[in-house]
C-alpha positions as CSV (number, residue, x, y, z in Angstrom):
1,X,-25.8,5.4,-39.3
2,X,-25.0,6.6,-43.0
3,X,-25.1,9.9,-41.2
4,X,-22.4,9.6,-38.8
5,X,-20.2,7.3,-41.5
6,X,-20.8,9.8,-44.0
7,X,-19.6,12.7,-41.4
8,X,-16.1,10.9,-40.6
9,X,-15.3,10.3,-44.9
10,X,-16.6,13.4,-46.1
11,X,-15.4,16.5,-43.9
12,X,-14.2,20.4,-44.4
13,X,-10.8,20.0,-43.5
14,X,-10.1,16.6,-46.1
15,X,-7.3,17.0,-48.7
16,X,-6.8,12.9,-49.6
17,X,-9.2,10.7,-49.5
18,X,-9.4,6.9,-49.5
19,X,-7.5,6.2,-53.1
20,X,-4.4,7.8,-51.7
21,X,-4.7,5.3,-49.0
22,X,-5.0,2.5,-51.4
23,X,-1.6,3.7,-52.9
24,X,0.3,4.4,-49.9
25,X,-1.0,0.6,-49.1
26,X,-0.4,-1.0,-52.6
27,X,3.0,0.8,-52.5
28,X,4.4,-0.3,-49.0
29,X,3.1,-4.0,-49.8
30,X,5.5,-4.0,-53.1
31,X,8.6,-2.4,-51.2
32,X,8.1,-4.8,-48.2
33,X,7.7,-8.2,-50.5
34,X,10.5,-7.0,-52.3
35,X,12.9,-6.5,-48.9
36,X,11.2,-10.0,-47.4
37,X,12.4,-12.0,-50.8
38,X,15.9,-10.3,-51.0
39,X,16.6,-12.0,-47.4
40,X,15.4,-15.5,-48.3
41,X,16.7,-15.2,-51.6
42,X,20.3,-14.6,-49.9
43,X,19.7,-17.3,-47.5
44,X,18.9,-19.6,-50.1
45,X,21.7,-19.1,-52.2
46,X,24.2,-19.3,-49.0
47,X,22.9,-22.9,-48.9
48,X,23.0,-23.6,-52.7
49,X,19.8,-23.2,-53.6
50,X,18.1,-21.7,-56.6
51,X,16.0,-18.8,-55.3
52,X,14.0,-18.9,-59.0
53,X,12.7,-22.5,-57.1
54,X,11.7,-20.2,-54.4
55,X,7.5,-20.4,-53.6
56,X,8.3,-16.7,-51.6
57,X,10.6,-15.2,-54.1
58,X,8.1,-16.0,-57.0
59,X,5.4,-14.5,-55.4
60,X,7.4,-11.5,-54.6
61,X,8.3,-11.8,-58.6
62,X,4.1,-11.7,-58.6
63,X,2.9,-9.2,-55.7
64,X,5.7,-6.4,-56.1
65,X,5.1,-4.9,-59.8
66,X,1.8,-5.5,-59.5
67,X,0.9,-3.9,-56.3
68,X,3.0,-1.0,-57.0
69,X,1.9,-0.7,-60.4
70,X,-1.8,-0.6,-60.0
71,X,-0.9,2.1,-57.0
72,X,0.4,4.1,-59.5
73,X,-3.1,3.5,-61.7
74,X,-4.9,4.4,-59.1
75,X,-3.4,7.8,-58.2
76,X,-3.5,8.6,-62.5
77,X,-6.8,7.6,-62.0
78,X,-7.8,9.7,-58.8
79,X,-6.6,13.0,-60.8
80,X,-8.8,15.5,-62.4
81,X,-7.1,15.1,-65.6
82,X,-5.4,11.7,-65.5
83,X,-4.4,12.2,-69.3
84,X,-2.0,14.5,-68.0
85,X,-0.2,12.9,-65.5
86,X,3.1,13.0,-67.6
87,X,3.0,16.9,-67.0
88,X,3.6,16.6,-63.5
89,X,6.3,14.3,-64.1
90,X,8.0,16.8,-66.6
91,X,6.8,19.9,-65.3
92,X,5.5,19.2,-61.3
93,X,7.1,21.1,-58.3
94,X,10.6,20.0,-57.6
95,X,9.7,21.0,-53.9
96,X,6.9,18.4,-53.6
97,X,7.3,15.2,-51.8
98,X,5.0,13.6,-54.2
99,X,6.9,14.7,-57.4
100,X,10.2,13.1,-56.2
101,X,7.5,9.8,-55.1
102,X,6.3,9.6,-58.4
103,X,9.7,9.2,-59.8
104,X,11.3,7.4,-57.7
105,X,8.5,4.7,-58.1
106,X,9.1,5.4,-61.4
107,X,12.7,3.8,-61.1
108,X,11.9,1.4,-58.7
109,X,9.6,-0.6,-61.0
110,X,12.2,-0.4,-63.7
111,X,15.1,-1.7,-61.4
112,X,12.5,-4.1,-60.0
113,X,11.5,-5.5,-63.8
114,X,15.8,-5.6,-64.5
115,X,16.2,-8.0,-60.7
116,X,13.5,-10.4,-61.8
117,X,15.2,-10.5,-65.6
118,X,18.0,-11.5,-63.5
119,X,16.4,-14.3,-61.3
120,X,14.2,-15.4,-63.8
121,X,17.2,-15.5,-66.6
122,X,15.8,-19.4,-67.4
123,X,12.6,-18.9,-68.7
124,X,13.4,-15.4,-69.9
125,X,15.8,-17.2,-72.4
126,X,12.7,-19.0,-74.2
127,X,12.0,-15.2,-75.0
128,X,15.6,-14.4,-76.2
129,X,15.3,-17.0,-79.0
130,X,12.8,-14.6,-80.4
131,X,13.7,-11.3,-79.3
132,X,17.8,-11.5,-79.8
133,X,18.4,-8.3,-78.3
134,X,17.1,-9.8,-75.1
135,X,19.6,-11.7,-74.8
136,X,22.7,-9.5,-74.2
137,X,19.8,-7.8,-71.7
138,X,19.8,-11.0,-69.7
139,X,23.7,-11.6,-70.0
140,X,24.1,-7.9,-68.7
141,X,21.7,-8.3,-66.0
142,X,23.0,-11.5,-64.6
143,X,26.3,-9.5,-64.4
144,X,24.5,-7.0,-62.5
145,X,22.9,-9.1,-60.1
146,X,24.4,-8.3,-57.2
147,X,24.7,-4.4,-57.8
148,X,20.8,-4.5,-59.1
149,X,20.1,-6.5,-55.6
150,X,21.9,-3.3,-53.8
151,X,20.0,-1.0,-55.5
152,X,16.6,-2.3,-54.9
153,X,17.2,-2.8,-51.0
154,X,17.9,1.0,-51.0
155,X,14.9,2.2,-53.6
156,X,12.2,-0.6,-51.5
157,X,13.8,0.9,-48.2
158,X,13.0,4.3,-49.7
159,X,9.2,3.5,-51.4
160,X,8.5,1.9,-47.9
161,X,9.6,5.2,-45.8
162,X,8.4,7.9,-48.4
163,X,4.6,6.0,-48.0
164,X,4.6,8.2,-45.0
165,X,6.7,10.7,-45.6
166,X,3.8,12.1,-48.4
167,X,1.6,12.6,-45.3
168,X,4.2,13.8,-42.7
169,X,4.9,16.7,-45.3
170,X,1.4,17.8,-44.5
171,X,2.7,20.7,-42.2
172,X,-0.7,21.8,-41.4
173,X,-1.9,18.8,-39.6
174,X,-0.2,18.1,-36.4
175,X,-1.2,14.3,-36.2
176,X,0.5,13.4,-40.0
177,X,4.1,16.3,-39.6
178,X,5.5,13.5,-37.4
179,X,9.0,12.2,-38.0
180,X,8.3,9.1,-36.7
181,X,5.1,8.5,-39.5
182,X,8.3,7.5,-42.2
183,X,9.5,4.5,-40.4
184,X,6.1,3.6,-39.1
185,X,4.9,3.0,-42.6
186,X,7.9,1.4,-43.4
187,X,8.0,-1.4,-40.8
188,X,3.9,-1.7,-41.7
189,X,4.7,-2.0,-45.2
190,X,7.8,-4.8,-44.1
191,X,5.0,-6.5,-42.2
192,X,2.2,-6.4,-44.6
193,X,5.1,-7.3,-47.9
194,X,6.0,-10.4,-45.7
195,X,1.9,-11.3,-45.4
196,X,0.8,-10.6,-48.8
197,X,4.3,-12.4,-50.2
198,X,3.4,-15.6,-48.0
199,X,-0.4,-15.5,-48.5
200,X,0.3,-15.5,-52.5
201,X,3.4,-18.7,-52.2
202,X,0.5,-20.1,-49.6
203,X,-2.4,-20.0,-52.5
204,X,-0.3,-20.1,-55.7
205,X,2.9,-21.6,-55.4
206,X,2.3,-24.2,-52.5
207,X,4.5,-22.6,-50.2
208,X,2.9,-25.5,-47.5
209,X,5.2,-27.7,-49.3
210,X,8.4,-26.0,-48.2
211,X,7.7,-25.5,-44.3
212,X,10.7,-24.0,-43.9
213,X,10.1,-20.9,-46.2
214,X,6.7,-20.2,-43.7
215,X,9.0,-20.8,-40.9
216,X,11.7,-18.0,-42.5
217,X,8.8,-15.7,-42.8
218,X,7.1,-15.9,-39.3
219,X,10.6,-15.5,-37.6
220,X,10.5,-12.1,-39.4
221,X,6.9,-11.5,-38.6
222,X,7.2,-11.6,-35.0
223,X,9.9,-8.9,-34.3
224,X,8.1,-7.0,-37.0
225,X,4.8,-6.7,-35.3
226,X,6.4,-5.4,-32.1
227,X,7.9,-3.1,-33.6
228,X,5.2,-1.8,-35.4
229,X,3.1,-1.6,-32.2
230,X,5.8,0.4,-29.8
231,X,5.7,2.6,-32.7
232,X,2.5,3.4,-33.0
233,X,2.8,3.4,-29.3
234,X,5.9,5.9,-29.2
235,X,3.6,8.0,-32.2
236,X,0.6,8.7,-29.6
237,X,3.1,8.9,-26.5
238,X,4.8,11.8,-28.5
239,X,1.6,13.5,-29.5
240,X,0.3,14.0,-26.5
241,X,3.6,15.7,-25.7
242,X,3.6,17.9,-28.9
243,X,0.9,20.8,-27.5
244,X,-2.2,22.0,-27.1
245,X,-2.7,21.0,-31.5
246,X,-0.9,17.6,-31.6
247,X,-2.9,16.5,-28.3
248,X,-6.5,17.7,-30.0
249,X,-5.4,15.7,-32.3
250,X,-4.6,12.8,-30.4
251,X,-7.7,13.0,-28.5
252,X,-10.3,13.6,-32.1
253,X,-8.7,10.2,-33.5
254,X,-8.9,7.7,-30.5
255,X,-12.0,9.2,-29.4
256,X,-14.0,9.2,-32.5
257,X,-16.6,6.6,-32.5
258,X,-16.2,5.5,-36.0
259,X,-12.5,5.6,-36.0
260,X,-11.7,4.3,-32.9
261,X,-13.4,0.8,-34.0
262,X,-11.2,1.1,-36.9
263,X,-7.7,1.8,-34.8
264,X,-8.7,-0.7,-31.7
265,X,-10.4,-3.6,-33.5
266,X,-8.7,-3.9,-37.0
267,X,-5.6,-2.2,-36.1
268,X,-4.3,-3.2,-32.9
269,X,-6.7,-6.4,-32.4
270,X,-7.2,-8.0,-35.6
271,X,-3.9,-6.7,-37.7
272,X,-1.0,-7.0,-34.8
273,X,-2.1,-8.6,-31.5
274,X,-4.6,-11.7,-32.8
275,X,-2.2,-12.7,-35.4
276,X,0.6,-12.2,-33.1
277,X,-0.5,-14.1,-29.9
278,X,-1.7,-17.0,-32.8
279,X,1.9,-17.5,-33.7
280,X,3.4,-17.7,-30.5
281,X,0.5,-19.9,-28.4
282,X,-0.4,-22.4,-31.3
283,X,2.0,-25.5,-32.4
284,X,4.1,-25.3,-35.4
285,X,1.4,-28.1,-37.0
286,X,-0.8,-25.7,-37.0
287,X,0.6,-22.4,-37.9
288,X,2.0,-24.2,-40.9
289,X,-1.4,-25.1,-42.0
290,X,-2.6,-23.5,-45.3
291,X,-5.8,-22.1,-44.0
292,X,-4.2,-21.0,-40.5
293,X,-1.5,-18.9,-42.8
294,X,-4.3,-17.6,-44.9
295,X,-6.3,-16.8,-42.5
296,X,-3.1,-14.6,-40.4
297,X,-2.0,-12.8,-43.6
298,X,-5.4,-11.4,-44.4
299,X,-5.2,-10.5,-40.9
300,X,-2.2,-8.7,-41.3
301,X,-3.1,-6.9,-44.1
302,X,-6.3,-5.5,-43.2
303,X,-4.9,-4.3,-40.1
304,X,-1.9,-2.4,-42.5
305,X,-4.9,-1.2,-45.0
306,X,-7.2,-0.3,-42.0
307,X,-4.0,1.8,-40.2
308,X,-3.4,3.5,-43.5
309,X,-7.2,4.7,-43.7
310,X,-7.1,5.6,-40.2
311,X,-3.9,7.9,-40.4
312,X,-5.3,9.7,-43.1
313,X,-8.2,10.3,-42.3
314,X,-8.3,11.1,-38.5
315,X,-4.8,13.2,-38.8
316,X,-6.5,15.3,-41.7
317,X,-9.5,16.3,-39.1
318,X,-7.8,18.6,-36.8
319,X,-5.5,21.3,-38.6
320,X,-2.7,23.1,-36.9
């Protein structure tokens, strides 16, 4: 069993391995929260409400810096020489996908930090009393909101897309050099953003007490989901058109027995359909429930964390 486990992690033709995975994961959860809490936190203030009072917006304020953050740690980390990561920020290839990722992470966490300063402005003022330059940074920022708001739907779009556009740019593997691969992780990331952002308001901020911010969630969830599976299904559909390559491919990463669990029990089964099928056949009573909600968002995510594993892995086992 180690054997055969061992054969499918540790092969000729592997580039990335599993921390790339992790921050392709951590880094689509942080854009997705971050795109999930921008459209409550509109609806909430069409109705006059404070979105700071918001059990999903402050877990967003939570899961997205974080999450994208300790990606980032991870991928230093994962380098031969992580004391030099600031080199391939200065002096990396302009031409690489994962230059440009870098950066624009880069940004996006500093924009990100700037929005919360302006949602959070109440508490951040506690601060100001001490720091006084902090002050004219939270006057300029509240100013800013709605321009900082813009700019983080387009940088969270962006994160979410170029999580697979790092392993489409992999030319020589015809599974991964698939346009559709961008938006795929970006509706992955939407879906697993909105479960890690409702599992956190669920656990930390009693989101159970405001019914209709789970309710907000799980109308986005559904149309998510199936999305995410046609494109997974339109992914395959067009490999198997793509050649005699794209269709070894194909073939290599449904029919591997490790894999295949992977793709058809934690992918499919536990991460879209189970979670799916839950929400639509059980009563509201129940899907509102604490444990229920838990218990679907770590479904959710381990279905997104087990379809990044499985991308990179099986589409880095047949070369072109």
């Amino acid at each position: 069993m180690d054997t055969a486990v061992n054969a499918v992690l540790h092969f000729d033709n592997l580039i990335w391995h599993w921390p790339i995975a992790i921050y392709l994961f951590l880094a689509g959860v942080s854009a997705g929260a971050v795109l999930i809490s921008i459209l409550f936190k509109r609806r909430a203030t069409s109705l006059g409400n404070d979105p700071a009072h918001s059990s999903i917006v402050r877990a967003m304020a939570l899961i997205a810096p974080v999450s994208v953050i300790l990606g980032l740690a991870i991928l230093v980390v994962d380098l031969s020489k992580p004391l030099e990561f600031w080199k391939m920020m200065i002096y990396g290839n302009p031409s690489s996908v994962m230059f440009w990722g870098v950066w624009g992470l880069s940004v996006y966490i500093g924009v990100l930090m700037l929005y919360l300063m302006a949602i959070f402005h109440e508490p951040m003022e506690v601060f100001a009393h001490f720091i006084s330059p902090l002050t004219h940074l939270i006057n300029l920022v509240r100013r800013w909101d709605k321009y900082l708001e813009t700019a983080m739907v387009v940088l969270a779009i962006g994160i979410g897309a170029y999580t697979g556009l790092l392993l489409s740019a992999l030319k020589a593997y015809p599974l991964l050099n698939n346009p559709l691969l961008p938006v795929l992780f970006l509706v992955s990331g939407l879906s697993s953003g909105a479960a890690a952002t409702l599992l956190f308001a669920v656990l930390c901020f009693d989101g159970t007490n405001q019914p209709e911010e789970i309710k907000f969630i799980h109308k986005i969830e559904k149309p998510v989901l199936a999305m995410e599976l046609a494109l997974l299904a339109l992914f395959f559909v067009g490999l198997s058109f793509g050649g005699a390559g794209s269709m070894k491919a194909l073939t290599t990463a449904l029919n591997n027995d490790f894999w295949s669990v992977i793709f058809w029990g934690f992918v499919i089964g536990g991460g879209i359909a189970l979670p799916w099928l839950l929400q639509w056949l059980l009563p509201e009573s129940l899907t509102h429930h604490r444990y229920f909600v838990s218990f679907c968002c770590i479904l959710s995510l381990s279905g997104v964390f087990a379809l990044r594993h499985f991308m990179l892995y099986t589409g880095q086992m047949v070369p072109a």
